[in-house]
Each structure stands twice: as C-alpha cells, then as structure tokens.
N, C-alpha and C positions, 0 to 999 in steps of 0.2 A: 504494500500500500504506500502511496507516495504522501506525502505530505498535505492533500486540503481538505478542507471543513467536513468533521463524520457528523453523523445525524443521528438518532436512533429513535424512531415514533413505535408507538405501541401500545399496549395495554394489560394490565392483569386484573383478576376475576378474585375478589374476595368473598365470603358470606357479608350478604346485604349488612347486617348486623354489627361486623366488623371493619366495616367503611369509613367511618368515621373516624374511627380510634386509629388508623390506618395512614387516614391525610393527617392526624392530628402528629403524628409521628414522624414525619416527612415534612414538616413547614421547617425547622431544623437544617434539614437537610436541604432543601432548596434554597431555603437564607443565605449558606456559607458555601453551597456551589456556585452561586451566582455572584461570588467575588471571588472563586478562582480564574486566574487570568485566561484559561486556555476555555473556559466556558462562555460560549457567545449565547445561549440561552437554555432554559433550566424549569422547567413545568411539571408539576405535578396536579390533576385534579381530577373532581367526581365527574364520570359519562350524567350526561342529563336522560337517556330513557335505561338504561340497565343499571339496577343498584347498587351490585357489586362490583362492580367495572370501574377503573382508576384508570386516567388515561395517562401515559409515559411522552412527553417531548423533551430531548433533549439536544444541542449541539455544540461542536465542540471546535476551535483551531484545528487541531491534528488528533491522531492516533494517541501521540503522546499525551496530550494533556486527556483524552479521556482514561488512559491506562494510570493516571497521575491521580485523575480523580477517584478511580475506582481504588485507590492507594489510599485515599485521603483517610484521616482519624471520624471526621464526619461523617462519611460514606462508611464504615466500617460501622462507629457507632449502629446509624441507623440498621445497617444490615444484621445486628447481629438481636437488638429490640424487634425487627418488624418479622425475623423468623418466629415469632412468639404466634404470629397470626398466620391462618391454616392460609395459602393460596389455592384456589380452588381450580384456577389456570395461569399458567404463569408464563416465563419468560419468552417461549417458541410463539407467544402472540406479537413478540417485537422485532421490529426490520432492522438493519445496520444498513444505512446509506454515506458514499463518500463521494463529496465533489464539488462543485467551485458555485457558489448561489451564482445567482443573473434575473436580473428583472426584468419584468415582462410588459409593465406599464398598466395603465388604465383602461385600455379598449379591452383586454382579459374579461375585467372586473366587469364589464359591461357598461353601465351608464355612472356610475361611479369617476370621481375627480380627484 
C-alpha cells in the first residue's frame, strides 16, 4: 500500500439494549482520535432505523497513522471496556478503502450550492 488517505466505513450490530452504553463508551475515544494528527476524520454513531447498529467512519493520512492509532493507549482502553459488550455482528461489516479524495462539485449534489 502506498502512502494516501485509508478510509474504513462500516458498521457493527449490538443488542438494541446495549446501544447506548456502547456510544456512551466511545465518545472517549473519538474525542482523543480526533486530535491525533494522522486522523482526518473520526465518527462514531447510532443507525437511525436498526437499533443495534452503530455506524463506523473513519479516515486517516496513511496506513501508518491508522496502525499508530490502533496502537494508541485510547484505542486500547476502549477496546478492551467495549469487549464487555456481546457484538452481535461485527467487524467483516467494514470496508478498508485507500486513495486520494477529489471533489466533485455541486451539479453531483443536484440543485444544491
């Protein structure tokens, strides 16, 4: 893999139940990835029609800074709290994307300015 911007969208599937206590566990963690330097953006949140469902975006400089992150004492913390919560589906719902953004403009968007 060569050096530009990885991506990773996605989602995992908790009990409805355990949703909450889930993101509540992860605002932590997005707080203090999103002032590591190699993180260009950083999201965690609840799907609006599936109740279990937390949806995953995240992006990064390089390879490196995501293997830095997954390194991090933050990242570990939470990883090792939110195994306490059963996942019901997990990581194989999330893509690994790499490559250079590029905008598209407003005619995309449609009537949009």
């Amino acid at each position: 893999m060569s050096d530009s911007n990885i991506a990773i969208m996605g989602y995992i599937e908790v009990a409805p139940e355990d949703r909450e206590r889930w993101l509540e566990l992860a605002v932590p963690l997005v707080a203090k990835t999103r002032q590591e330097p190699g993180a260009l953006d950083y999201s965690i949140g609840a799907d609006l029609v599936e109740p279990g469902r937390i949806i995953l975006h995240e992006r990064y400089t390089s390879l490196e800074a995501l293997k830095e992150h997954m390194a991090s004492k933050h990242f570990q913390t939470f990883m090792a709290a939110a195994r306490e919560i059963p996942i019901v589906s997990g990581p194989n719902n999330s893509r690994f994307y790499q490559g250079e953004p590029f905008s598209y403009g407003p005619s995309v968007l449609g009537n949009q300015k």
